[in-house]
N, C-alpha and C positions, 0 to 999 in steps of 0.2 A: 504494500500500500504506500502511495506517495507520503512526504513527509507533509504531515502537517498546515506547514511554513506556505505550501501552495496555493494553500488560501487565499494568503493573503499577497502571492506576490502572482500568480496564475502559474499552470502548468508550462513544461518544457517544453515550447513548439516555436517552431517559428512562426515570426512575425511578419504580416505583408506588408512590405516597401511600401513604407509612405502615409500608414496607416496610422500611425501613431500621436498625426498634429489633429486628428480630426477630433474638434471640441466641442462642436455645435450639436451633435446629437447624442451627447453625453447624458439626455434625462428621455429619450427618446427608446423604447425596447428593442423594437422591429432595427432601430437603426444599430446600437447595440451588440444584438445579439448576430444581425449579418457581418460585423463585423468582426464578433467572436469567431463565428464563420469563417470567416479569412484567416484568422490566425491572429488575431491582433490582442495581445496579452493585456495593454491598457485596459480596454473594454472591457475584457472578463474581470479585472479588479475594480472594475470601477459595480459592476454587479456584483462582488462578492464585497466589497466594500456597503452597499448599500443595503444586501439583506444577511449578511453574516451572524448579527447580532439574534435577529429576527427566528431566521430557521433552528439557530443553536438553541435558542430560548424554547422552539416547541419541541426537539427532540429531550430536551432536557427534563422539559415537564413532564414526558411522557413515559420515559424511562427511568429519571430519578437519577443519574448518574452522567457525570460531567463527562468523563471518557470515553463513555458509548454515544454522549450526545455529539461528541467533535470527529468521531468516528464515520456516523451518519453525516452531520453535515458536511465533510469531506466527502464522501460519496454521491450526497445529492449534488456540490459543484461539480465535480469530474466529471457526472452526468451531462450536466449542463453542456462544461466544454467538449465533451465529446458527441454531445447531439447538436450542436447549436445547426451544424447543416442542414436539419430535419426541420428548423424551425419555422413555422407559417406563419408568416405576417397577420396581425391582426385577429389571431384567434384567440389569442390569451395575453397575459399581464406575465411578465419574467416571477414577479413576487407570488402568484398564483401559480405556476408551474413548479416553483421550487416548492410552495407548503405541500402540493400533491405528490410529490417525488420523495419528498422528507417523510411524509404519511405513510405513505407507502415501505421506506426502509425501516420505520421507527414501528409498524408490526408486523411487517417479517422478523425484525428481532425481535418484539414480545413473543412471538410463538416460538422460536428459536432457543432461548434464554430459561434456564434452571432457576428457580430463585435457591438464593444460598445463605447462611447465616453466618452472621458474624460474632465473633468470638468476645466472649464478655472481656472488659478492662477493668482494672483494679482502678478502684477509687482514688482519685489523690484532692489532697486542700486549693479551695479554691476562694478566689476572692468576691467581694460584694457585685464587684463591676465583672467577673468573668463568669460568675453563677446569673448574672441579668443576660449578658451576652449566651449563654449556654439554653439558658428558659427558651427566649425566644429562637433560637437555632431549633431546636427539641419541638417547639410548635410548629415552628413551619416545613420540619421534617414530618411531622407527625401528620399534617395537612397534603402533605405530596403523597404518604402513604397513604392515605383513605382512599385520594386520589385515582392512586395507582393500584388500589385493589378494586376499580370498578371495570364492568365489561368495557372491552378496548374501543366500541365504537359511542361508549356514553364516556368514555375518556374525553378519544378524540374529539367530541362534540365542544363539552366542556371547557375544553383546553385553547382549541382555537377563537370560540364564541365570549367566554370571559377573561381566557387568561391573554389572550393574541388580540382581543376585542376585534374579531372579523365580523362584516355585516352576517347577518343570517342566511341568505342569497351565497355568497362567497361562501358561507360554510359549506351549506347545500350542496353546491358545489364542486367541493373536493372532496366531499365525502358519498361522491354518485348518489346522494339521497334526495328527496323532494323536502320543501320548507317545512312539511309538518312532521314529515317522518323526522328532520333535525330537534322541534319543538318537544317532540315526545322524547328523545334521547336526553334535551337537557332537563325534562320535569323529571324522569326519573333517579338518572343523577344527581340531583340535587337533594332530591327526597332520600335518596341515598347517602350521601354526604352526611345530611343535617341528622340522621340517623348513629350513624356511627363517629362523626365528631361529639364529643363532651361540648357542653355550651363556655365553658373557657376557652374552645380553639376557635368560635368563633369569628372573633374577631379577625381573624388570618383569612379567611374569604374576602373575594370579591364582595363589594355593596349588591351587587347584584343578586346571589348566591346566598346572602341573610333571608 
């Protein structure tokens, strides 16, 4: 697997002569991604630049672990760069192709993946300020696992609609669903949630999600 590092600087390819002054369609997709097309490695950072933070954050919520989430999103760009000659103008949004591409690796891993436990740690003294810092870590760990123990598509619902705040449409969307079949994913979820959270974790929800 590439390093990393590719992210953020794009893959090893060369670059098309001459390609690299073009600035004006720098917020432009279609222009963009033809130009990933060509081989033009600006381009592809300037997209990986723009939703890096974005795709990381939903593989992250969805899996619980930082590793597996840069994992994926290293896979949904390579995708990218390596499909962008397939790309048809005007049929989709770059930011919308990559949540569908991340969705799509982020559960093939859930089905893939063992859960496994981890090994108790000996207590040690802690201070006023490191036991406040520890509470709330502990809560909003505790809020990803609820999370992450609900079926994968009232997850995904969840995840994109209050935690990505996608319109509902766009959720739809990437998840081949119709608007109500998404509606019914998030009322159970939440009814789910509100269930098996304690009313002290509350507060760690979206306003929405109370």
């Amino acid at each position: 697997m590439p390093a990393r590092s590719g992210l953020r600087q794009g893959p090893a390819k060369a670059v098309a002569p001459g390609r690299d002054d073009q600035t004006g369609d720098d917020n432009d997709d279609d222009a963009l991604m033809q130009r990933v097309a060509d081989g033009d490695a600006r381009a592809y950072s300037i997209i990986v630049a723009a939703s890096l933070e974005r795709v990381l954050a939903l593989a992250r919520r969805m899996l619980g672990n930082e590793a597996e989430a840069e994992d994926v999103a290293q896979e949904a760009f390579l995708r990218l760069w390596r499909q962008a000659e397939k790309w048809e103008p005007g049929r989709a949004r770059v930011s919308t192709w990559l949540y569908r591409v991340t969705s799509n690796l982020v559960i093939d891993r859930l089905r893939s993946v063992r859960p496994t436990t981890m090994p108790e740690l000996p207590e040690v003294p802690v201070s006023a300020d490191q036991s406040r810092q520890m509470e709330e870590e502990d809560l909003s760990r505790h809020v990803d696992q609820a999370l992450q123990a609900l079926p994968e598509r009232q997850r995904m619902a969840l995840t994109l609609f209050h935690f990505e705040e996608l319109p509902m449409a766009e959720v739809a969307s990437l998840m081949d669903a119709s608007v109500e079949a998404v509606e019914s994913l998030l009322a159970r979820g939440r009814r789910t949630l509100k269930k098996s959270l304690a009313e002290s974790w509350q507060d760690y929800l979206p306003d929405d999600l109370n």
